[in-house]
C-alpha positions in Angstrom: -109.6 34.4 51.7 -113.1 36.1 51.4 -114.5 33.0 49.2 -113.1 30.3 51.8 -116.0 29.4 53.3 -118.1 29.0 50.2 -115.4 26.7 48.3 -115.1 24.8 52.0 -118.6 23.9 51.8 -119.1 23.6 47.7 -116.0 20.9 47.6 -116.6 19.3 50.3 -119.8 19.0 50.9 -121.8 19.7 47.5 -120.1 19.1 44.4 -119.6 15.7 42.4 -116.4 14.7 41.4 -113.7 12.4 41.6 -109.9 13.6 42.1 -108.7 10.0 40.8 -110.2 10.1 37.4 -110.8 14.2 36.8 -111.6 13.9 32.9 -114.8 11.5 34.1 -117.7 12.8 32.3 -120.5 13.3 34.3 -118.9 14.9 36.7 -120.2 18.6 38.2 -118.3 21.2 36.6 -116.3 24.6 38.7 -115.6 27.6 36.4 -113.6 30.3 38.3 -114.6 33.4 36.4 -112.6 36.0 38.3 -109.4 34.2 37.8 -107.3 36.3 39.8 -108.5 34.4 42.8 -106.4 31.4 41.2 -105.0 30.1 44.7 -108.4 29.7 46.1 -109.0 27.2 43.7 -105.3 25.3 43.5 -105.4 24.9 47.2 -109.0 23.1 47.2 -107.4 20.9 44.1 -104.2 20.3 46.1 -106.3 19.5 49.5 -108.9 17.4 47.6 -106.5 15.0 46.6 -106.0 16.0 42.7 -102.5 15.5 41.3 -101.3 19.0 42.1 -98.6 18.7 44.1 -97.4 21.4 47.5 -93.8 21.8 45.2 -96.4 23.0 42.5 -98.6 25.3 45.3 -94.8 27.0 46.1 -94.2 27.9 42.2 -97.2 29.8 42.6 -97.5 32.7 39.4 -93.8 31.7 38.1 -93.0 30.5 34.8 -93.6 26.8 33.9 -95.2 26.1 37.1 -99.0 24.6 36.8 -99.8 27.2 39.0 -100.0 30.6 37.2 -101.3 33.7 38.0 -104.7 32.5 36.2 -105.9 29.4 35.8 -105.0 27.9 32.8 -107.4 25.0 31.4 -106.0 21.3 32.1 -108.5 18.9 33.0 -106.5 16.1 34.6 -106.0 18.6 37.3 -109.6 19.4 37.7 -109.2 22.8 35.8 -111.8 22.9 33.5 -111.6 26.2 31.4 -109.0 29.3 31.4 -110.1 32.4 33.3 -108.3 35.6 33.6 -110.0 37.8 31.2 -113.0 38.5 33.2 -116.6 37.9 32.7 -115.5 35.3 30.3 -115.9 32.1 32.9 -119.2 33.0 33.3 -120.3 32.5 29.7 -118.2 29.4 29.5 -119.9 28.1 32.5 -123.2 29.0 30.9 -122.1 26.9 27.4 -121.3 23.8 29.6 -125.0 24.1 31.2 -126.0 24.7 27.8 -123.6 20.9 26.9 -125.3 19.7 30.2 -129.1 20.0 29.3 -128.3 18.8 25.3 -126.6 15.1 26.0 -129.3 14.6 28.9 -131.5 15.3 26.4 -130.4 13.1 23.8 -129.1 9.9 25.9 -130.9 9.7 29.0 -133.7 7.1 29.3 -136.5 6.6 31.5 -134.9 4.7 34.4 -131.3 5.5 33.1 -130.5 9.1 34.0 -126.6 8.8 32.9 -126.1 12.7 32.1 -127.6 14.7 35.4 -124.3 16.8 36.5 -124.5 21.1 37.6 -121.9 23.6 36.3 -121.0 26.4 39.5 -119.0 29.6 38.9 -117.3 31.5 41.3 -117.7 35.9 39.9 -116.7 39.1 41.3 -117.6 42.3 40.3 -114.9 42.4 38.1 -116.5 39.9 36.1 -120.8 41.8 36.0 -119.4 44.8 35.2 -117.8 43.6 31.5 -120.3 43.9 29.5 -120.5 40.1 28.1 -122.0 39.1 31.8 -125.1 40.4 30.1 -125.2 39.1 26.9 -124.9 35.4 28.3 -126.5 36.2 31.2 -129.7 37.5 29.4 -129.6 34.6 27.5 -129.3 31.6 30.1 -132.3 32.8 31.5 -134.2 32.6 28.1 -132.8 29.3 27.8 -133.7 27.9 31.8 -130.6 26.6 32.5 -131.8 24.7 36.1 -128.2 23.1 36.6 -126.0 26.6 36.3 -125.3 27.9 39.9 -123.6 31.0 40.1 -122.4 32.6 43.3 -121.5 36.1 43.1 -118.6 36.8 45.4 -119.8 40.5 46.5 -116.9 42.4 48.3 -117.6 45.4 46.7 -113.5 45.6 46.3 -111.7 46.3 42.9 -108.5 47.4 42.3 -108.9 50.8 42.3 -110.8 50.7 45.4 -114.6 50.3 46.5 -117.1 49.7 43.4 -119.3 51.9 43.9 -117.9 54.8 42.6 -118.6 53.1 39.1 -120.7 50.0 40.1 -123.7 50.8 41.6 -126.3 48.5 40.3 -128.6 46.6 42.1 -127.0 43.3 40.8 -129.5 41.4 42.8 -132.9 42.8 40.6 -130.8 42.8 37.7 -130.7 38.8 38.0 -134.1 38.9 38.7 -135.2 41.0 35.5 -132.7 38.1 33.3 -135.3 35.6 34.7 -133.1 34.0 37.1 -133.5 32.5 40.4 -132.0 34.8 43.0 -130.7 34.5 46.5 -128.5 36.4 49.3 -126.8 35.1 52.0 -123.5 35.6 54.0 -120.8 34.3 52.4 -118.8 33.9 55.6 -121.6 32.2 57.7 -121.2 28.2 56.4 -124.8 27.4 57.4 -125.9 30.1 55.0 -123.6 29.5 52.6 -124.9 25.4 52.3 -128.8 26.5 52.9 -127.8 28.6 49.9 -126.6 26.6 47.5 -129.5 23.3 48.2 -131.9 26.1 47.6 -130.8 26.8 44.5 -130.3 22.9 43.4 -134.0 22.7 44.3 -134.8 24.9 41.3 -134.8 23.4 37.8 -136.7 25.5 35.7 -134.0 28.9 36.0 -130.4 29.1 36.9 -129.5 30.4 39.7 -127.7 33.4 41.5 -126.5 33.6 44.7 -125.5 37.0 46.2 -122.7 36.0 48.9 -121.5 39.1 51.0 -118.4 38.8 51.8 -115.0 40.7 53.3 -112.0 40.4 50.6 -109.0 39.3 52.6 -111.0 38.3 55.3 -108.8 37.5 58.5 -106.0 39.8 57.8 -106.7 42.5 60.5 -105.2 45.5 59.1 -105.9 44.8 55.2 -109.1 43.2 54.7 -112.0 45.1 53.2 -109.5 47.0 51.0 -108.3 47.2 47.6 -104.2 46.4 48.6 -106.0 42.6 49.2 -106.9 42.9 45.6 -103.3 42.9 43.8 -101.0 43.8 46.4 -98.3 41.1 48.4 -99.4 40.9 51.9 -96.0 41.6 53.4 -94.7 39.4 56.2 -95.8 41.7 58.8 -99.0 40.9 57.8 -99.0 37.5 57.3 -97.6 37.1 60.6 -101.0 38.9 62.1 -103.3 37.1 59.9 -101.6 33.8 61.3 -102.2 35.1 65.0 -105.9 36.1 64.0 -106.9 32.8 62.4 -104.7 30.9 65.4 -102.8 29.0 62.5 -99.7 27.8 64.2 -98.1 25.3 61.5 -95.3 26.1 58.9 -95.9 27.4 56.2 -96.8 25.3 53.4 -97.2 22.0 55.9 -101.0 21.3 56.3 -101.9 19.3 60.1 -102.8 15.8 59.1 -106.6 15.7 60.9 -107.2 18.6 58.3 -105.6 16.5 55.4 -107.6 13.9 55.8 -111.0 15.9 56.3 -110.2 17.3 52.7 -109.3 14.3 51.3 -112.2 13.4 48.8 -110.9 10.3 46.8 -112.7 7.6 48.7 -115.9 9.9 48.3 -115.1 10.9 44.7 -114.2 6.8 44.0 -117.6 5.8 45.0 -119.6 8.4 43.7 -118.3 7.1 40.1 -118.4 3.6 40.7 -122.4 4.2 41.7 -122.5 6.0 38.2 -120.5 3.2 36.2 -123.1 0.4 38.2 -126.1 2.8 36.1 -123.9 3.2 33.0 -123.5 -0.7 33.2 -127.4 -1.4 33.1 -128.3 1.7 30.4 -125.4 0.0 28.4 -127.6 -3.3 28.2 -130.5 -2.1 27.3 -128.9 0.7 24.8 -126.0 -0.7 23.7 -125.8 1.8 20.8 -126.5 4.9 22.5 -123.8 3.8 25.1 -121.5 3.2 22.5 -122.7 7.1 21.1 -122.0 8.5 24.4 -119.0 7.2 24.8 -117.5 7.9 21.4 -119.0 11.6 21.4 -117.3 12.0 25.2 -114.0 10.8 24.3 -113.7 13.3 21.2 -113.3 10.3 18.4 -115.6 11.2 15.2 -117.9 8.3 13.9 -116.8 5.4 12.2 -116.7 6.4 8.0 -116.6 10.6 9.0 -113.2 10.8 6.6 -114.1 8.7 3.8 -117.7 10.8 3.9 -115.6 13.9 3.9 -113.3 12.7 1.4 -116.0 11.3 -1.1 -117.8 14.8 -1.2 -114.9 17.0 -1.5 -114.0 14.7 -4.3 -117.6 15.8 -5.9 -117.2 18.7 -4.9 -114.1 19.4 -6.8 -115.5 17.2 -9.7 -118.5 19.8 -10.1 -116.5 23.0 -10.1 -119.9 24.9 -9.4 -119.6 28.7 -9.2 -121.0 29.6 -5.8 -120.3 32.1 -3.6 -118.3 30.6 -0.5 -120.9 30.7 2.3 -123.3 28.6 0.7 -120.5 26.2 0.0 -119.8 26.2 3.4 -123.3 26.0 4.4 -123.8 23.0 1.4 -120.6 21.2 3.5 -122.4 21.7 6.5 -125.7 19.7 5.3 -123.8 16.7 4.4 -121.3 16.5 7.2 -124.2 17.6 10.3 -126.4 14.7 9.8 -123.3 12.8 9.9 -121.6 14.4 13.0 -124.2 14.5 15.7 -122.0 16.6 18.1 -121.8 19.2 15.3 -123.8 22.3 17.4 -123.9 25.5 15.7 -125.2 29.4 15.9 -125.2 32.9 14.7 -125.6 36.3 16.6 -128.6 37.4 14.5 -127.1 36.5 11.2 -128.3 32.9 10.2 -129.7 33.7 6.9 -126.6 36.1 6.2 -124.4 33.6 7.1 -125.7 30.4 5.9 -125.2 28.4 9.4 -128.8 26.3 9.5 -128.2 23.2 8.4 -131.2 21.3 7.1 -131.0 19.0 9.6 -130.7 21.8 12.5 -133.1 21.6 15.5 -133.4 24.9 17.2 -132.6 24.7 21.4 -134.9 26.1 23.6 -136.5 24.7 27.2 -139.1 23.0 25.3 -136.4 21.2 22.9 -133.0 20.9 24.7 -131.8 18.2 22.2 -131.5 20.7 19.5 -128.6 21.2 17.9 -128.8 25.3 16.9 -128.7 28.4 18.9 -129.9 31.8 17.9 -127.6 33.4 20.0 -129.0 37.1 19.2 -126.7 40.1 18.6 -124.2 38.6 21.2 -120.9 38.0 19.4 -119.0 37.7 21.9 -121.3 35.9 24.4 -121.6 33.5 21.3 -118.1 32.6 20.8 -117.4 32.3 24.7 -120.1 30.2 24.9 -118.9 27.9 22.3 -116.0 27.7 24.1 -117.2 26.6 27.1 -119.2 23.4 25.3 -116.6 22.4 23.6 -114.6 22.3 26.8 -117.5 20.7 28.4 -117.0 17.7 26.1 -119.5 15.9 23.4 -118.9 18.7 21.1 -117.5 20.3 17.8 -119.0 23.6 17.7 -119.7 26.7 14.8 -121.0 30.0 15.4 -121.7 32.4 12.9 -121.5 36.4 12.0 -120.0 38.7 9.8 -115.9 39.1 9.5 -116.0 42.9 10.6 -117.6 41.5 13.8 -115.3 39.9 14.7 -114.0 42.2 16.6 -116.4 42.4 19.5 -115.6 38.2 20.1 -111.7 38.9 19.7 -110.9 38.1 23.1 -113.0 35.0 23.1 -111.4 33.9 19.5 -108.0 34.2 21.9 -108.9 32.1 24.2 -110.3 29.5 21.8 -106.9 28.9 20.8 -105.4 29.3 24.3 -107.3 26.3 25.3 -106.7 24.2 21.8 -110.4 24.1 21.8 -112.6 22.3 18.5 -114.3 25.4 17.6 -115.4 26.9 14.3 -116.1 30.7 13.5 -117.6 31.3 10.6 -117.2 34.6 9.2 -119.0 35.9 6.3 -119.3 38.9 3.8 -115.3 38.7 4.1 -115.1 41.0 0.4 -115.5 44.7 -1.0 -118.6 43.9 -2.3 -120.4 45.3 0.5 -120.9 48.5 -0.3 -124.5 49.4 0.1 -123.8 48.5 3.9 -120.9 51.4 3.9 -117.7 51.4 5.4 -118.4 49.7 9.3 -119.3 46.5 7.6 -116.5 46.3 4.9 -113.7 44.7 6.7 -110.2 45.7 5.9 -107.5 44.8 8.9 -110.0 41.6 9.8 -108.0 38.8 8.2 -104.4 40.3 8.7 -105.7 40.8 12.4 -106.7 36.8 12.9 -104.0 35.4 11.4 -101.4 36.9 13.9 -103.3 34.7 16.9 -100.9 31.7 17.7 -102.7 28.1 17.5 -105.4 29.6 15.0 -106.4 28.6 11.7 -107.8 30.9 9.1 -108.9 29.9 6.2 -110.3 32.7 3.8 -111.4 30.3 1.1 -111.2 29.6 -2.3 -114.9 29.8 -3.8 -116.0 26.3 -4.6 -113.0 24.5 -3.4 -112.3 25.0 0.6 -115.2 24.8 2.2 -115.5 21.4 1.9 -112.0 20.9 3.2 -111.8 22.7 6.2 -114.6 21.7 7.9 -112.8 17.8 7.6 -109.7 19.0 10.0 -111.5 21.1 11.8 -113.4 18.1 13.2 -110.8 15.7 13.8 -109.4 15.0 16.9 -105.7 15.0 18.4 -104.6 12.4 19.7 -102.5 15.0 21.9 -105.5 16.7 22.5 -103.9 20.4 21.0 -106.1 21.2 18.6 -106.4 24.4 16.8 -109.5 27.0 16.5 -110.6 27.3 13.5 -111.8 30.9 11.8 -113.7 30.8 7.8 -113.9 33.4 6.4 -116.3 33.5 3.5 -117.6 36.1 1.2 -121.6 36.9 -0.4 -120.3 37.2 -3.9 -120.3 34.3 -6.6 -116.7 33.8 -7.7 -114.9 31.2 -10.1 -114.9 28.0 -9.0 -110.8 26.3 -8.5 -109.2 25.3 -11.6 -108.6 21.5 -12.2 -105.5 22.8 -11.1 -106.1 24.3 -8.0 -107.8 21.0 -7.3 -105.1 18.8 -7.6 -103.1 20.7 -5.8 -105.8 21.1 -2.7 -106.2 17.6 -3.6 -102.4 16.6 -2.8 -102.3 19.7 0.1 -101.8 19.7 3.6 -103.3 22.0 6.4 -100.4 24.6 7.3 -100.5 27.9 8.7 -104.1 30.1 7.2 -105.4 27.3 5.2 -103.7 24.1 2.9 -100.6 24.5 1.1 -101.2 23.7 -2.5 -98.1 21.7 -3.0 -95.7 19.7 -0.9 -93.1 20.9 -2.9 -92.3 24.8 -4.1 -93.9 28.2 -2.4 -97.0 27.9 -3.4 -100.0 30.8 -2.5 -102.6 29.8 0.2 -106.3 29.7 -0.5 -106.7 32.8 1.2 -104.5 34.3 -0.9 -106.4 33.5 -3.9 -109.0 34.6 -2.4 -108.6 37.8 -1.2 -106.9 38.1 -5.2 -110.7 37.3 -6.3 -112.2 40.1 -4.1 -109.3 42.5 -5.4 -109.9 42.4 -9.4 -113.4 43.0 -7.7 -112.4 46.2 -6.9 -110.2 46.4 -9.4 -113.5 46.1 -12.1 -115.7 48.7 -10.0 -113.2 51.2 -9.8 -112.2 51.0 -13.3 -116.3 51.9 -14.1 -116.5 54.6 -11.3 -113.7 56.2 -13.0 -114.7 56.1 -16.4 -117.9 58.0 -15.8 -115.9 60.6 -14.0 -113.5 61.1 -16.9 -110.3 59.8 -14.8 -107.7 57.2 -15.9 -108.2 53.8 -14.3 -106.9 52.1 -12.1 -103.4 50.1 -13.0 -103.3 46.7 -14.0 -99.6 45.9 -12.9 -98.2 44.5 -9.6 -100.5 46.3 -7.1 -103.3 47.8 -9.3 -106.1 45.8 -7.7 -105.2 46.0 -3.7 -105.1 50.1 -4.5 -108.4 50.1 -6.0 -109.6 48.6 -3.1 -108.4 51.1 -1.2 -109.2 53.8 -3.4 -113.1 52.6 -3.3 -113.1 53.2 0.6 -112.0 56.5 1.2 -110.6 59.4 -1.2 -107.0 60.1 -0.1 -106.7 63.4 2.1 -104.0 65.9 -0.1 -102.5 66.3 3.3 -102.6 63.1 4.8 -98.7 61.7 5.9 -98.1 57.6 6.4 -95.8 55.9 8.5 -94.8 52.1 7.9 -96.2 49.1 10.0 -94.4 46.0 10.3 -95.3 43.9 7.2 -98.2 41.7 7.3 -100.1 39.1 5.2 -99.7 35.3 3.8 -96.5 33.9 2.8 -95.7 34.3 -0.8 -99.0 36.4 -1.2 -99.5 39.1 -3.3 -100.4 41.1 -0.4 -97.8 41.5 2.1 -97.6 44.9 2.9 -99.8 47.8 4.9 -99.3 51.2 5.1 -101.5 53.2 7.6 -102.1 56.3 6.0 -102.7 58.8 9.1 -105.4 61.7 9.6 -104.8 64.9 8.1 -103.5 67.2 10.6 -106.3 70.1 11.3 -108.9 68.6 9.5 -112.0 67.1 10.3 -113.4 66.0 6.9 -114.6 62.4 6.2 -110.9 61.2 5.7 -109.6 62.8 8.4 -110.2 59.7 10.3 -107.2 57.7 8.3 -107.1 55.0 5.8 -105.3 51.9 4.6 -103.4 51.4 1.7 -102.5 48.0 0.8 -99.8 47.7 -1.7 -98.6 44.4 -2.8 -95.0 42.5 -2.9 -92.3 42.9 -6.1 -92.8 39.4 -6.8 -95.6 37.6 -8.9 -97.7 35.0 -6.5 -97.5 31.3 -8.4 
């Protein structure tokens, strides 16, 4: 209700789109980053003339209805991303400026502008006080992103009350010091609101922030400017005095037919393509092949000859057997298949050379060279992996972003959403091993892979050292016909290991994506790759405990069922003599040798450097195949 008159004049007056083809792609994209204003944005769909019916409007926040509690991303209704968890919407909206700028860049022609489309987000202050507003916030103004307008819906209203008890920043400098372009206006005054918004469209060079004041709940007398607008039902005695205040007389859900048609937008929307289709027409004449590009890289299908490239190099691949250690496998797949895949747009937060993302053919982005193809996206995992997100959802894009396993962590909740969405992202995750001990225990990860692998709609592939890389990267590209694809998460170690058997091979060879990486037979319970894997970082352990031992004078370590995941363990953290353990529902790959963790709790009373627990990872009664 506070936002009204900003939408009113955004949809119908400013933005570019069509509500009888939503998916068309040059479009201006809407992120709503504080999601819990969901209705705002279905009612504008439903009174613009997109497929979202009044029955749907009713079902509003129950189960099955396309009208939950948070948006949930489905394009053919004009909902371009999921928002909920907030501050993320924001970074999304930033990655589609980001996908904006790049395809300009790299298919429009003098005479033939065919990519020239803003990306606007709606925030509260929900959304600028998590702390990944700054990461991507910082870095779109680096970057100059002209087209992102964001408007800052400034009620000064959370749930637990008014902000500024824990928000008092001056949000409007704090734009200014990101190198933004910055403006204030009423958010309730329409005039101000429009003057607003063409001001900031008249800026290029920086994206821009506009600081709208308004009243949350605006027009219900007795609850506006309060937090019980924020979560709370109004109640039907004050919906019956907002209804008297705003001199709405109609039933409820029934909307007067003048006002129907002044919101419809589908003749507008209809000829606002058909102008762009007249341009794409003439571009298409006079580059035929880059139409042809554009078209293929916007409707998700990989070039013509991608899986019999990918195929012929896994085969070599295979044929080799070279002992390497798995990221620069993965980053020897990604110089064959990037200059192959020209919507293949990658990262790392601070960790290229660690991680082995730079293709040979990569072209870093910055305002000077939009058409690149590779961000340094700074310490910013998170901010990374939600802006991935959002060009991917932008369209013309497979995306990869890179850091180490044990961060992981800070982009969890972006990693969630990934898969939420079905969105063709990769993560790549390196130094997944024990071999990391000069970095000490906050980089060795532990939990990481048993922690990823419980996210529905997510593959993770801790690979097999000279075998996987080249084979995830394949299906992680492809497209679905139903368009529900999977995130992708590799997970890839610093340490040289032995390359597959001929064995193995075959077996990958004959294989099929299932679950955390490919089956290595149709037939029989076979282990995953991860789980060969994680066995190859274990008789790693295994071998360093056995010497650490020895020139203490102690027995080693066993070498039955077990003897390497305890090493592991043992190579951490010394046990506590009084630390207890209580069980934790079983984890780890199907028919792995792993499959069970025990959390070994502090020592009661003690404050030594076990005190703060540690995890013992003991392994099934059965052999793995």
């Amino acid at each position: 209700m506070g936002m009204a008159d900003i939408a009113e004049v955004l949809w119908r007056d400013v933005l570019k789109f069509n509500p009888g083809n939503p998916t068309w792609s040059d479009r201006d994209r809407f992120v709503l980053s504080n999601g819990h204003a969901s209705m705002l944005l279905y009612s504008v769909l439903h009174l613009t003339g997109y497929s979202l019916s009044m029955d749907e409007i009713r079902q509003f926040r129950q189960f099955g209805s396309k009208t939950p509690g948070h948006p949930e991303r489905e394009p053919h209704l004009g909902i371009e991303t999921t928002t909920g968890p907030l501050g993320q919407g924001l970074a999304n909206a930033v990655g589609m400026a980001l996908a904006e700028r790049a395809l300009a860049a790299t298919f429009n022609r003098p005479g033939h502008t065919i990519v020239d489309h803003h990306t606007y987000a709606f925030c509260g202050d929900g959304c600028l006080m998590e702390g990944i507003s700054h990461e991507i916030s910082s870095l779109a103004g680096t970057q100059q992103l002209g087209k992102l307008i964001v408007v800052y819906d400034h009620n000064g209203i959370s749930i637990d009350g008014k902000v500024l008890g824990w928000f008092a920043d001056d949000t409007v400098r704090r734009f200014e010091a990101y190198g933004w372009h910055v403006l204030s206006c009423d958010g309730q005054d329409s005039d101000a609101v429009a003057a607003a918004l063409a001001a900031a469209r008249a800026v290029t060079d920086k994206p821009s922030f506009i600081s709208a004041k308004t009243t949350i709940g605006w027009g219900a007398p007795n609850k506006q400017g309060t937090a019980a607008m924020h979560g709370e039902a109004m109640g039907a005695e004050e919906i019956a005095a907002t209804r008297k205040f705003l001199h709405w007389n109609s039933p409820p859900f029934e909307i007067p037919a003048e006002i129907r048609a002044a919101w419809d937008m589908r003749e507008k929307g209809a000829r606002a393509e058909q102008q762009w289709r007249k341009q794409f027409a003439a571009y298409k004449l006079e580059f035929p092949a880059l139409a042809a590009e554009y078209e293929r890289r916007m409707s998700g299908d990989l070039p013509d000859g991608f899986a019999a490239l990918a195929q012929a190099y896994i085969g070599g691949a295979q044929a080799e057997g070279k002992s390497l250690a798995t990221r620069q496998s993965s980053q020897a797949t990604l110089n064959v298949v990037g200059p192959n895949l020209p919507e293949l747009f990658g990262g790392s937060a601070d960790l290229t050379p660690s991680n082995g993302t730079l293709r040979k053919d990569s072209i870093i982005v910055t305002p000077a060279t939009p058409a690149g193809n590779y961000v340094h996206f700074g310490v910013r995992e998170f901010g990374m992996s939600a802006i991935l997100n959002g060009m991917v959802a932008h369209g013309g894009f497979i995306a990869y972003g890179g850091t180490f396993l044990t961060f992981s962590d800070y982009a969890r909740n972006a990693l969630r959403m990934a898969a939420l969405m079905r969105l063709r992202v990769v993560f790549v995750y390196t130094h997944d091993s024990i071999g990391l001990g000069e970095d000490g225990p906050t980089h060795q990860p532990i939990e990481h892979l048993a922690a990823l692998r419980v996210i529905p709609h997510m593959d993770v592939w801790a690979d097999l050292p000279g075998v996987d890389p080249p084979i995830r990267l394949a299906p992680g590209a492809r497209r679905r016909t139903d368009g529900r694809h999977r995130a992708r998460r590799l997970c890839v170690d610093r340490q040289r290991g032995p390359a597959g058997s001929n064995r193995d091979r075959h077996r990958l060879r004959s294989g099929h994506c299932r679950g955390g990486g490919a089956q290595f037979s149709r037939q029989g319970a076979q282990a995953a790759p991860g789980v060969h894997a994680q066995r190859h970082h274990l008789r790693t352990s295994r071998r360093r405990l056995q010497g650490k031992r020895a020139a203490q004078g102690r027995d080693a370590p066993s070498r039955g069922r077990g003897g390497s995941a305890r090493a592991l363990v043992a190579l951490r953290r010394p046990a506590g003599p009084d630390c207890r353990h209580r069980p934790l529902r079983r984890l780890g790959a199907r028919q792995g040798a792993v499959s069970g963790i025990r959390l070994h709790a502090a020592a009661r009373d003690r404050g030594d450097r076990h005190g703060a627990g540690r995890l013992n990872i003991e392994s099934e009664g059965r052999r793995t195949q």
